[in-house]
MIRO-449599 format. One record per residue: chain; residue in one letter; residue number from 1; x, y, z of N, C-alpha, C, O in turn. Coordinates in Angstrom, 3 decimals, decimal comma. Layout:
BEGIN
FIZA	chain	res	n	nX	nY	nZ	caX	caY	caZ	cX	cY	cZ	oX	oY	oZ
FIZA	A	a	NUM	X	Y	Z	X	Y	Z	X	Y	Z	X	Y	Z
...
end
This chain:
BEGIN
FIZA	chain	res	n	nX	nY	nZ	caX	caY	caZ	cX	cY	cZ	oX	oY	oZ
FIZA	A	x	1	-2,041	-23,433	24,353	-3,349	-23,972	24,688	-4,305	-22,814	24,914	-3,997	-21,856	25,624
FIZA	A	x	2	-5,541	-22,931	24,258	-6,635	-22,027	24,632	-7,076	-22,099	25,906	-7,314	-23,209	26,382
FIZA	A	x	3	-7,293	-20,696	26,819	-7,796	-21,365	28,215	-8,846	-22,491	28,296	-8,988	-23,615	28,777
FIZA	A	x	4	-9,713	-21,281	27,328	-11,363	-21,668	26,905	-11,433	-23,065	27,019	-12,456	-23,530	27,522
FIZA	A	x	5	-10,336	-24,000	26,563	-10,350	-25,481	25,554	-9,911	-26,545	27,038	-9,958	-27,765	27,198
FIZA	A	x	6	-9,514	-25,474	27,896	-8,555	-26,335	29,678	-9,583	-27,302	29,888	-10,774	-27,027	30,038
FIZA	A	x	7	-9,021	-28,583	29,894	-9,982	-29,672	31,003	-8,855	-30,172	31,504	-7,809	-30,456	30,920
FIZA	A	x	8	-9,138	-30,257	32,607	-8,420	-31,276	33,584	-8,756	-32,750	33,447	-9,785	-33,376	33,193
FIZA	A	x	9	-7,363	-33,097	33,740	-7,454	-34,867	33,190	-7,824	-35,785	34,460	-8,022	-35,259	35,556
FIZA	A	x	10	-7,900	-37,008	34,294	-8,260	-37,777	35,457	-7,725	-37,736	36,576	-6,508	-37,713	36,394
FIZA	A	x	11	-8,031	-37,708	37,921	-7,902	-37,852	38,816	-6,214	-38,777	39,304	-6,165	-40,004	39,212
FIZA	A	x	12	-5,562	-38,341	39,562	-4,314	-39,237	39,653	-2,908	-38,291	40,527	-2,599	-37,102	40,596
FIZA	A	x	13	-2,472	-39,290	40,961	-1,199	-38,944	42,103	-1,679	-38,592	43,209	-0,625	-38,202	43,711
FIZA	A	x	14	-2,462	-38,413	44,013	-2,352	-38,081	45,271	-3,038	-38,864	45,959	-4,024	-39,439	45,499
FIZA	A	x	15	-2,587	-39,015	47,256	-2,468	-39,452	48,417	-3,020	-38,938	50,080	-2,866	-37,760	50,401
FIZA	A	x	16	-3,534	-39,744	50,869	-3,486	-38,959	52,273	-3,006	-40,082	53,361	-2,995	-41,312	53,310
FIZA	A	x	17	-2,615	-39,147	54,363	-2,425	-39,740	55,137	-2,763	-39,079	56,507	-2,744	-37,848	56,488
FIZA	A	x	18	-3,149	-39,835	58,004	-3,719	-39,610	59,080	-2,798	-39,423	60,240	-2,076	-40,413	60,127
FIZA	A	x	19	-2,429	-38,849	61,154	-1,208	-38,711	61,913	-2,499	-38,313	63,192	-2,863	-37,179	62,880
FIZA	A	x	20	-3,194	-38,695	64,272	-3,477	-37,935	65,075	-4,655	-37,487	64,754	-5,359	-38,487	64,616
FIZA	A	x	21	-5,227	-36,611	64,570	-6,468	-35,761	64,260	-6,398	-34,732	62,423	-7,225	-34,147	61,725
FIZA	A	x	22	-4,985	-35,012	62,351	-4,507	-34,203	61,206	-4,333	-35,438	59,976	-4,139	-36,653	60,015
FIZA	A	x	23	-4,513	-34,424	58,878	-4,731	-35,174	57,803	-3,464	-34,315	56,888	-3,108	-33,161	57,126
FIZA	A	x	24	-3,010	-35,050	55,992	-2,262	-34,538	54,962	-2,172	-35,236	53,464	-1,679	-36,339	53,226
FIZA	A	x	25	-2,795	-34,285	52,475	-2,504	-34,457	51,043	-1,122	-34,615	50,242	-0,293	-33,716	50,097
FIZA	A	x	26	-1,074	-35,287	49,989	0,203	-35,673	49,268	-0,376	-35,451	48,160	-1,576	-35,630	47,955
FIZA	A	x	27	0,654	-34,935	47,145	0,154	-35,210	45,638	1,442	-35,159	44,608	2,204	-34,194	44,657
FIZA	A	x	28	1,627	-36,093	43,797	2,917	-35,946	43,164	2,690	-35,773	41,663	1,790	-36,536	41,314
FIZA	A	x	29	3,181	-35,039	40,623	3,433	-34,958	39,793	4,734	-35,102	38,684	5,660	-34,482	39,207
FIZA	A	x	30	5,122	-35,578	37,566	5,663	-35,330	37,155	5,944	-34,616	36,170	5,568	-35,227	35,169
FIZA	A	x	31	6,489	-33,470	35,844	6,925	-32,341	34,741	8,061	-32,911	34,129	8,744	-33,858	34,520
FIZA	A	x	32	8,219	-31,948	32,735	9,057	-32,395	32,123	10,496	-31,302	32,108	11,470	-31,207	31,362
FIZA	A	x	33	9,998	-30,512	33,447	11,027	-28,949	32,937	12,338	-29,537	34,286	12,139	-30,479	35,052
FIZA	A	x	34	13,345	-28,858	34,258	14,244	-28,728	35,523	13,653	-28,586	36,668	12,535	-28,079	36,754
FIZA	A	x	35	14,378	-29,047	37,764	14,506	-28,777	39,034	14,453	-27,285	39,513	13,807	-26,965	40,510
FIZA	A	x	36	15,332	-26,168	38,574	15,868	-25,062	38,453	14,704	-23,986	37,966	14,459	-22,790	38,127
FIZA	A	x	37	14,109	-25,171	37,248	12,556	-24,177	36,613	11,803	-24,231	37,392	11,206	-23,170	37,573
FIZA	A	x	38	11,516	-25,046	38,001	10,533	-25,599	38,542	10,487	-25,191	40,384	9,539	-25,370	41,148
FIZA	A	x	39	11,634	-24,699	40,648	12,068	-24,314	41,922	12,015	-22,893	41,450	11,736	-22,350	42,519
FIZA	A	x	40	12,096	-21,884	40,538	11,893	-20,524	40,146	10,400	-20,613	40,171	9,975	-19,742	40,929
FIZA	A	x	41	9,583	-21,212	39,724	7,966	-21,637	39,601	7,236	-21,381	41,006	6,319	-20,583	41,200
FIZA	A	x	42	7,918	-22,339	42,068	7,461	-22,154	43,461	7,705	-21,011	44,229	7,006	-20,694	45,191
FIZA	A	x	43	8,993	-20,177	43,703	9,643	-19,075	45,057	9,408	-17,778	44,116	9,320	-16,798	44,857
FIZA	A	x	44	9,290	-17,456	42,917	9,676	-16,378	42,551	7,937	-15,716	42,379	7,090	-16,333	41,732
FIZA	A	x	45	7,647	-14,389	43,079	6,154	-14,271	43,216	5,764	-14,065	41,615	5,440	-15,126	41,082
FIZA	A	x	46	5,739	-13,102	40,896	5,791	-12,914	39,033	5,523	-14,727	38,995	4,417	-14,981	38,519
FIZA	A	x	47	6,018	-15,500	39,249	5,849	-17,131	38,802	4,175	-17,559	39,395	3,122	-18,056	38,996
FIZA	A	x	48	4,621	-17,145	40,254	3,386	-17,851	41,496	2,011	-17,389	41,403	1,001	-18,011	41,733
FIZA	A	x	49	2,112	-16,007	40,825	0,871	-15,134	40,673	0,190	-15,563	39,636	-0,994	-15,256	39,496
FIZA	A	x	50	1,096	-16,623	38,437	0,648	-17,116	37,182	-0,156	-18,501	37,407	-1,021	-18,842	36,601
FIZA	A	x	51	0,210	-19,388	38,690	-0,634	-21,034	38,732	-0,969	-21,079	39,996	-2,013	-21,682	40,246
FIZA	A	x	52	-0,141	-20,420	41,235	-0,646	-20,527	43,091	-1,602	-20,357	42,723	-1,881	-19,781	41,672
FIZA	A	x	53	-3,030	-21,256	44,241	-3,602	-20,344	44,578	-3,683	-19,505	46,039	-4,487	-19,604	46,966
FIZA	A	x	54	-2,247	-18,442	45,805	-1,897	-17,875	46,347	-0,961	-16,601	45,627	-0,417	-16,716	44,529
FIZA	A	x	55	-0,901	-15,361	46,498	-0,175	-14,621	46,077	0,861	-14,308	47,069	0,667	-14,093	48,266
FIZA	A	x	56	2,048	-14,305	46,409	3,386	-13,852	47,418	3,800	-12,309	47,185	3,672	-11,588	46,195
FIZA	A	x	57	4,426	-12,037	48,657	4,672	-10,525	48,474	6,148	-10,255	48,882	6,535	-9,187	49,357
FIZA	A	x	58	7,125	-11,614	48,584	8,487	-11,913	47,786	8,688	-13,324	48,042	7,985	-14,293	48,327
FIZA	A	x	59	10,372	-12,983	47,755	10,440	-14,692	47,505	10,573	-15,383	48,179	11,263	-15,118	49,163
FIZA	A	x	60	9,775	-17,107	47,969	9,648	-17,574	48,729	10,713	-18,524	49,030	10,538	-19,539	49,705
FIZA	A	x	61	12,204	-18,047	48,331	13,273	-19,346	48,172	14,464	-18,877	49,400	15,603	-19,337	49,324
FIZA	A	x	62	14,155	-18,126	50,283	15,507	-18,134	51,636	14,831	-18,548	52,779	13,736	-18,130	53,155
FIZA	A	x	63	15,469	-19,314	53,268	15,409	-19,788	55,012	15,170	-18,233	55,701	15,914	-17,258	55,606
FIZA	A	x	64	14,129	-18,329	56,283	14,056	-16,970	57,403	13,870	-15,765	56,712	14,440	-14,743	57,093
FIZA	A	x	65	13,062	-15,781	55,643	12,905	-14,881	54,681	11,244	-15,028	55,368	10,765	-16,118	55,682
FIZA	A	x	66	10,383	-13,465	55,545	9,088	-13,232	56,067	7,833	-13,069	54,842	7,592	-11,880	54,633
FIZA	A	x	67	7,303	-13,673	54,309	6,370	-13,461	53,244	4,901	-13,547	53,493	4,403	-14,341	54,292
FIZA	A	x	68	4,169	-12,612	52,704	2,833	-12,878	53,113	2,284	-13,013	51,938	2,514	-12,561	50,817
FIZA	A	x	69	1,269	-13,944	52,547	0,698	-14,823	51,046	-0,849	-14,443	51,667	-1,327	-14,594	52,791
FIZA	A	x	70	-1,486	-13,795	50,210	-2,945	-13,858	50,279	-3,748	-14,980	49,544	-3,208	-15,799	48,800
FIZA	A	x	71	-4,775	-14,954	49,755	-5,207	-16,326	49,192	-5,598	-15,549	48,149	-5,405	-14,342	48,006
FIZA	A	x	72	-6,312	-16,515	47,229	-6,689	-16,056	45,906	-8,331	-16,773	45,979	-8,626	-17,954	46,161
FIZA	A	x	73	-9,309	-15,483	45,747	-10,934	-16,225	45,050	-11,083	-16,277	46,855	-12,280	-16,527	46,997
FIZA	A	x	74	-10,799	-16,225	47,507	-11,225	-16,681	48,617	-12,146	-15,130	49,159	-11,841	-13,980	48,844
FIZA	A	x	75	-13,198	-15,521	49,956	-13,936	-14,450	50,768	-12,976	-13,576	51,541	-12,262	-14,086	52,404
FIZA	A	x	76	-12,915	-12,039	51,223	-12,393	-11,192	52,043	-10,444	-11,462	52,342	-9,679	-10,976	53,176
FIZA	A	x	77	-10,162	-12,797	50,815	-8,957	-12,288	50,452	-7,881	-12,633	51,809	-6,922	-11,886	52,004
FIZA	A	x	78	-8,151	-13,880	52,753	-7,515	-13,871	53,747	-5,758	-13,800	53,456	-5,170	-14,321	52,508
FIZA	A	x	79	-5,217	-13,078	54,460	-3,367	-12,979	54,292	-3,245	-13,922	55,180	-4,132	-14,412	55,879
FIZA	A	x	80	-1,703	-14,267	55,132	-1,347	-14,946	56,328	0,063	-14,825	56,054	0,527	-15,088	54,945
FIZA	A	x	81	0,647	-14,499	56,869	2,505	-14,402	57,595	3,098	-15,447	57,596	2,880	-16,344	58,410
FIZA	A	x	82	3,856	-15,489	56,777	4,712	-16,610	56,966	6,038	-16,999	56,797	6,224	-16,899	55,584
FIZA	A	x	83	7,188	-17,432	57,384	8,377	-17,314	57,398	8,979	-18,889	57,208	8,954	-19,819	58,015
FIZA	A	x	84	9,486	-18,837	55,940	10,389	-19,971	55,166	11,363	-20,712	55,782	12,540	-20,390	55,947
FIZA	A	x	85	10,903	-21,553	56,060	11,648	-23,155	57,445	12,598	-23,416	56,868	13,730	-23,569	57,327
FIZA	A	x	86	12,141	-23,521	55,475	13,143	-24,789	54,727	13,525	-24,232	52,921	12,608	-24,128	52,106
FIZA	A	x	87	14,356	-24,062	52,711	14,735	-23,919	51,462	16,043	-24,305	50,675	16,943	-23,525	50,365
FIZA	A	x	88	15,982	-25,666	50,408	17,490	-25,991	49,946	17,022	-26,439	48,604	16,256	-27,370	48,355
FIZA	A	x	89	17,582	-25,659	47,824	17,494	-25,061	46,284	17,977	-26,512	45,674	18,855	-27,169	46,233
FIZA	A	x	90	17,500	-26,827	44,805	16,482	-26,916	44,504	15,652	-27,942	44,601	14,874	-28,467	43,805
FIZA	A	x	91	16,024	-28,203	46,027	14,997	-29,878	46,320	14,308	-29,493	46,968	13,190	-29,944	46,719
FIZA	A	x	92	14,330	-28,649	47,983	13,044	-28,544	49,033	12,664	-27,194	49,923	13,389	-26,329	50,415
FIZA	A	x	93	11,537	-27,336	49,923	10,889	-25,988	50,248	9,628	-25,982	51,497	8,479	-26,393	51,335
FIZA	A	x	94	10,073	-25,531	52,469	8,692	-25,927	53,697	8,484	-24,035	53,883	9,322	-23,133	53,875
FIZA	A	x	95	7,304	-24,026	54,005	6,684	-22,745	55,156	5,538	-23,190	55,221	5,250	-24,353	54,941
FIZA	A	x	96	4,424	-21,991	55,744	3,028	-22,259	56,265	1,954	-21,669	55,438	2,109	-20,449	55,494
FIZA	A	x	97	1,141	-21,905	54,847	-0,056	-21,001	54,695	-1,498	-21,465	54,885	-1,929	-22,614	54,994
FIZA	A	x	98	-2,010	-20,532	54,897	-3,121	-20,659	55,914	-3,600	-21,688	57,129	-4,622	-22,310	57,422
FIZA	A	x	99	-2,256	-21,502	57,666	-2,864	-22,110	58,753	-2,078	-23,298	59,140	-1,701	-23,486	60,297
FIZA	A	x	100	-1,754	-24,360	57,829	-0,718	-25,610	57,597	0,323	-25,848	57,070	0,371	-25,359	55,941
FIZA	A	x	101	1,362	-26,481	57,414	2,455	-26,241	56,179	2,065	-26,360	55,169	0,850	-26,458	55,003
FIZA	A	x	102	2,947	-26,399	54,103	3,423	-27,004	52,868	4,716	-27,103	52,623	5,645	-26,306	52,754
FIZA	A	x	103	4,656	-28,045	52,302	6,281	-28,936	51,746	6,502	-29,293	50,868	5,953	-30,373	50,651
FIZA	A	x	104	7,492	-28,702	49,608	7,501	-29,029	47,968	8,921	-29,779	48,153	9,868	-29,469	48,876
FIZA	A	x	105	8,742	-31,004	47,152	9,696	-32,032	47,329	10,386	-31,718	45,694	9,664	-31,775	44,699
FIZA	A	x	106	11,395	-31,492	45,636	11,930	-31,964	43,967	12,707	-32,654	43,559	13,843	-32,208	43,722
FIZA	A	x	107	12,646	-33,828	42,949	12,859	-34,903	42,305	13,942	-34,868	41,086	13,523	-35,766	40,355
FIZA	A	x	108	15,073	-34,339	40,482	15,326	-34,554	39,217	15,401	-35,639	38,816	16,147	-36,375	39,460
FIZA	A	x	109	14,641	-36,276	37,522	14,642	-37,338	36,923	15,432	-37,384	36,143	15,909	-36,324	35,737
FIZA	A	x	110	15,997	-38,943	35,493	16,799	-38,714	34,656	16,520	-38,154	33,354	17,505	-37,715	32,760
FIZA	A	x	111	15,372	-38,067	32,762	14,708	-37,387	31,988	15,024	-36,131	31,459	14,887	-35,798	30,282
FIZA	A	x	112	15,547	-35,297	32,582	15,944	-34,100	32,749	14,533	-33,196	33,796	14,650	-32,139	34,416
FIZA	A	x	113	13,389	-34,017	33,675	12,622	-33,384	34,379	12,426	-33,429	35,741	13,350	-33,756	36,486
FIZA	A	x	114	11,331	-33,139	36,157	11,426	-33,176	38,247	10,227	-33,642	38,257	9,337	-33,364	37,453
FIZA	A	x	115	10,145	-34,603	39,470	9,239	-35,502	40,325	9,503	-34,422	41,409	10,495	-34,255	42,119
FIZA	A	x	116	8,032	-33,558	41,315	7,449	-32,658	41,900	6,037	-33,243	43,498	4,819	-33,398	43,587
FIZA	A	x	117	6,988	-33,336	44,214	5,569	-33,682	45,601	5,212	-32,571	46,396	6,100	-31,723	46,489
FIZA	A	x	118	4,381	-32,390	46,867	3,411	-31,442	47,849	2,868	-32,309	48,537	2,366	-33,303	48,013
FIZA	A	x	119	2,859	-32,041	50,230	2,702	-32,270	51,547	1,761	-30,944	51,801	2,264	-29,832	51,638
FIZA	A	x	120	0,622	-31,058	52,133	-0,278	-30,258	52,555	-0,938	-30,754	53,976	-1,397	-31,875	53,754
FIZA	A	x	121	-1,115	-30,481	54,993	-2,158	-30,644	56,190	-3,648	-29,876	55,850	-3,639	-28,653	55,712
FIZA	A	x	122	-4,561	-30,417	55,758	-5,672	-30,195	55,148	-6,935	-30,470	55,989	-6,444	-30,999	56,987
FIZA	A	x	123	-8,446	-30,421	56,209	-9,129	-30,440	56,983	-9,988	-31,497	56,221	-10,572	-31,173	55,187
FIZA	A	x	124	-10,083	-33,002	56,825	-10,395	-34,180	56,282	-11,756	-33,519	55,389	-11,787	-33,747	54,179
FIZA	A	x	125	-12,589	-32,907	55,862	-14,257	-32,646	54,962	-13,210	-31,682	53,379	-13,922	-31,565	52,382
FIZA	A	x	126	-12,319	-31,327	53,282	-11,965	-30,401	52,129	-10,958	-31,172	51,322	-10,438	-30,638	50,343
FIZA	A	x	127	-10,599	-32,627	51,745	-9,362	-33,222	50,843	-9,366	-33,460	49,466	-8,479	-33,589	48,623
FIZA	A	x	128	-10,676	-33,490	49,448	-11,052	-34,053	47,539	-10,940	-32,456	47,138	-9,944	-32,072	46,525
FIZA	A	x	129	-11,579	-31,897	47,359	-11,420	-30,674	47,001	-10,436	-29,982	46,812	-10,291	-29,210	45,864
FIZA	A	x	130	-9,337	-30,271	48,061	-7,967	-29,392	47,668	-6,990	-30,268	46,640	-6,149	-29,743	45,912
FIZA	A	x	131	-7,291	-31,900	46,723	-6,825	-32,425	45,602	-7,559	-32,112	44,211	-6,873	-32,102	43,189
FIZA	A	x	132	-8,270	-31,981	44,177	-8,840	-31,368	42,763	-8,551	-30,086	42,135	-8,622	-29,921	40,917
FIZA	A	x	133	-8,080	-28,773	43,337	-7,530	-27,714	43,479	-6,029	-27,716	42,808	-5,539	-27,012	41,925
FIZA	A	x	134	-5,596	-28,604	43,453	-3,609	-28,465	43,505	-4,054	-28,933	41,764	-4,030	-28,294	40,712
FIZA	A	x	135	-4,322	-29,901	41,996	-4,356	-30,574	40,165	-4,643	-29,532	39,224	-3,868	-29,260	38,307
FIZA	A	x	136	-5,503	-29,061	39,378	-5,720	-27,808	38,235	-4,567	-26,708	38,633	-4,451	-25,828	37,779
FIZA	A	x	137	-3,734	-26,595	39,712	-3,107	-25,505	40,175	-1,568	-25,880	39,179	-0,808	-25,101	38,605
FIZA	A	x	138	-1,537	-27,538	39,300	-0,159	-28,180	38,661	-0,126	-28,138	37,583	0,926	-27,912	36,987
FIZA	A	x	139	-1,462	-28,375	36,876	-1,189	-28,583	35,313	-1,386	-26,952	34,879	-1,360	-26,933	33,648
FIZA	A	x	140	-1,502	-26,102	35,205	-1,632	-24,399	34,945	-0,151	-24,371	35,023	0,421	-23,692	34,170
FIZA	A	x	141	0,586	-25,016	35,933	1,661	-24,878	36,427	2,332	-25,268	35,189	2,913	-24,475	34,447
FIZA	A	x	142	2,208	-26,734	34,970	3,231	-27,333	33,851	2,656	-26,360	32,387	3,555	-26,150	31,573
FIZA	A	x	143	1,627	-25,931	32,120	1,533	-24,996	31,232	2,507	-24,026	30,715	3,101	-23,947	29,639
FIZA	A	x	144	2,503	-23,047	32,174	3,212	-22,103	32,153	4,964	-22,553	31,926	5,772	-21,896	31,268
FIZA	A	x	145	5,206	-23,666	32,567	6,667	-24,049	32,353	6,822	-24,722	31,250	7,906	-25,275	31,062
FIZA	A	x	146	5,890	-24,813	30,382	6,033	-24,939	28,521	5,532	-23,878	27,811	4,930	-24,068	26,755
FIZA	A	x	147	5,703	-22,809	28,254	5,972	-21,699	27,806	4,593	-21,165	26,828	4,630	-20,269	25,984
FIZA	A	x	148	3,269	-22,084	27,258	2,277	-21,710	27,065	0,999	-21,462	27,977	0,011	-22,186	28,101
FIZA	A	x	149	1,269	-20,311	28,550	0,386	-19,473	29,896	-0,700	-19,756	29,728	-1,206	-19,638	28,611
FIZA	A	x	150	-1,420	-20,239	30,840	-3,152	-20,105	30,764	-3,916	-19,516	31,375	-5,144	-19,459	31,433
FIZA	A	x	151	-2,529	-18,737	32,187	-3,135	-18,350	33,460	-3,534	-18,293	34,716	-4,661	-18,055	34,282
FIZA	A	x	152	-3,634	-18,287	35,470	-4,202	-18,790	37,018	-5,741	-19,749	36,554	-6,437	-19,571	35,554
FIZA	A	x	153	-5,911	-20,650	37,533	-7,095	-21,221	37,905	-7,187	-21,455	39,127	-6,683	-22,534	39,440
FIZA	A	x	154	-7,910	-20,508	40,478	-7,504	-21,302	41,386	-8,952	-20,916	42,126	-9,553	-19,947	41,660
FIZA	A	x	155	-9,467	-21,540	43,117	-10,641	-20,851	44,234	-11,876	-21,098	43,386	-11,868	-21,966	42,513
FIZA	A	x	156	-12,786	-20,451	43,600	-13,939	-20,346	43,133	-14,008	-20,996	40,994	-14,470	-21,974	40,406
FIZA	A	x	157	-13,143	-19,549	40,533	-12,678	-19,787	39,692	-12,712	-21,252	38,855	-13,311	-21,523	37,814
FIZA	A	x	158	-11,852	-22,086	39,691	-11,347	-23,519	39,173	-12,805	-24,533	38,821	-12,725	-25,520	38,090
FIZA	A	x	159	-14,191	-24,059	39,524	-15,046	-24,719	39,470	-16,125	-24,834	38,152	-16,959	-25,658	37,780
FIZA	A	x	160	-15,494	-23,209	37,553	-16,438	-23,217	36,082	-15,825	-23,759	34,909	-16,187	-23,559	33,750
FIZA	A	x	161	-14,776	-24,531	35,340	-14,210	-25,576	34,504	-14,573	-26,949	33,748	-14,608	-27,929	34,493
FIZA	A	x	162	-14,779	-27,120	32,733	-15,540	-28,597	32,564	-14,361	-29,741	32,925	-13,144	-29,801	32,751
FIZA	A	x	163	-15,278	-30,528	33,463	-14,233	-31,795	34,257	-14,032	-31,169	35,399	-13,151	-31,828	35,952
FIZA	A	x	164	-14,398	-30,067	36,251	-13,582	-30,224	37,310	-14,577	-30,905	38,564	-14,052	-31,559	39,466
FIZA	A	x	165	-15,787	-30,716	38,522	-17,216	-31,513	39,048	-16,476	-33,065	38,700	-16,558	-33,727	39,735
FIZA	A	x	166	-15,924	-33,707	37,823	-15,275	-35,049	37,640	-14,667	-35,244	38,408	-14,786	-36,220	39,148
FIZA	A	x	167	-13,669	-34,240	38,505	-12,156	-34,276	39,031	-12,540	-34,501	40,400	-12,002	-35,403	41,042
FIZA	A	x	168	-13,185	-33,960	40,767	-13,507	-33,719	42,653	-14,218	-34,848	42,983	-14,429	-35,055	44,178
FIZA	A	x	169	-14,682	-35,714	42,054	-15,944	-36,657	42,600	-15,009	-37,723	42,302	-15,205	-38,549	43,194
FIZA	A	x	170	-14,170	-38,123	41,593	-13,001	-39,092	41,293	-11,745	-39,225	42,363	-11,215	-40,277	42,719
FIZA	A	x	171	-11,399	-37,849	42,793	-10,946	-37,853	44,153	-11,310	-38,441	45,944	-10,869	-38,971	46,963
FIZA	A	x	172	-12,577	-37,766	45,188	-13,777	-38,160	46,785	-13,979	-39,758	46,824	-14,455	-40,379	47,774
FIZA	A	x	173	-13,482	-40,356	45,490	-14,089	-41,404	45,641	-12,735	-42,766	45,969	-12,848	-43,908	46,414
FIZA	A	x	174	-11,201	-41,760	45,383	-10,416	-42,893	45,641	-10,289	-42,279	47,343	-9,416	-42,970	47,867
FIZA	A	x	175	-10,670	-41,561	48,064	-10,707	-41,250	49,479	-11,614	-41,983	50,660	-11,560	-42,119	51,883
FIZA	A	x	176	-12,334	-42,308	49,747	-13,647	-42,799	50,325	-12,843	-43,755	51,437	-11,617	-43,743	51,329
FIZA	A	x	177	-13,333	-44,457	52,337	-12,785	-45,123	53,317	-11,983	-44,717	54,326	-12,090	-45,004	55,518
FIZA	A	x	178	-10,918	-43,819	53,629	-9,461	-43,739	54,683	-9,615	-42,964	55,488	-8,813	-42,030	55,487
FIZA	A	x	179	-10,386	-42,974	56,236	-10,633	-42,702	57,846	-9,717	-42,983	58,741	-9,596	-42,318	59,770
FIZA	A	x	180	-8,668	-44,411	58,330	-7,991	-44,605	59,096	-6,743	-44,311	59,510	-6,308	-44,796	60,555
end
């Protein structure tokens, strides 16, 4: 795929939900690659540096393993410390960044592929946004795990995209209401 040619497709899979004062993005995808690929995709930094928008400074696949992840496109490049809760290969993956967890769920289908979820805690005014984010972050993702790179899209970046002004206003809009 030409980068140049990238649009992001409609608005679809994700979710929120309200616990308290905290909010969390759900968003699920399905790929067509392994569990095994797709769990090398999330932990191995060389992977991550290609669709996160984040950079790791190792891997993110051992329990009690210390990593620091910078953001990407972001003002002044914030780091943040973070040490890996959860890693049981190749279903699930918890640590923190910036600030909230994240929790990658993996699914093998019978397909051979993985039902891929992300659990994010997010700040209710930024949810359309970080769902519009992860989406362009996933399908860069499933790119790269068909063995045709596009590259990173993530931060600032992701916005000079055509469709992605869609993407965010299609989000904002299946959100609309859930206040509750």
């Amino acid at each position: 795929m030409d980068r140049a040619k990238y649009n992001p497709g409609p608005a679809s899979g994700a979710s929120i939900q309200k616990d308290g004062e905290r909010w969390t993005l759900i968003l699920v995808r399905e790929l067509r690659h392994s569990p095994d690929k797709v769990w090398e995709a999330l932990t191995d930094p060389a992977h991550l540096r290609e669709w996160a928008p984040f950079e790791a400074d190792a891997s993110l696949g051992q329990v009690g393993s210390r990593v620091k992840l910078s953001t990407v496109g972001a003002p002044a490049a914030p780091v943040s410390e973070t040490t890996i809760t959860r890693a049981d290969f190749p279903k699930l993956l918890e640590y923190n960044w910036a600030g909230g967890p994240l929790r990658w769920e993996l699914e093998a289908l019978d397909s051979g592929g993985t039902r891929l979820r992300l659990w994010t805690t997010i700040d209710r005014r930024f949810i359309a946004m970080g769902a519009a984010g992860w989406h362009i972050c996933f399908d860069v993702l499933d790119y790269l795990l068909s063995e045709s790179p596009i590259g990173r899209i993530a931060g600032p970046e992701a916005l000079k995209f055509d469709g992605w002004q869609c993407l965010h206003a299609e989000y904002a809009k299946q959100f609309e209401g859930s206040d509750t």
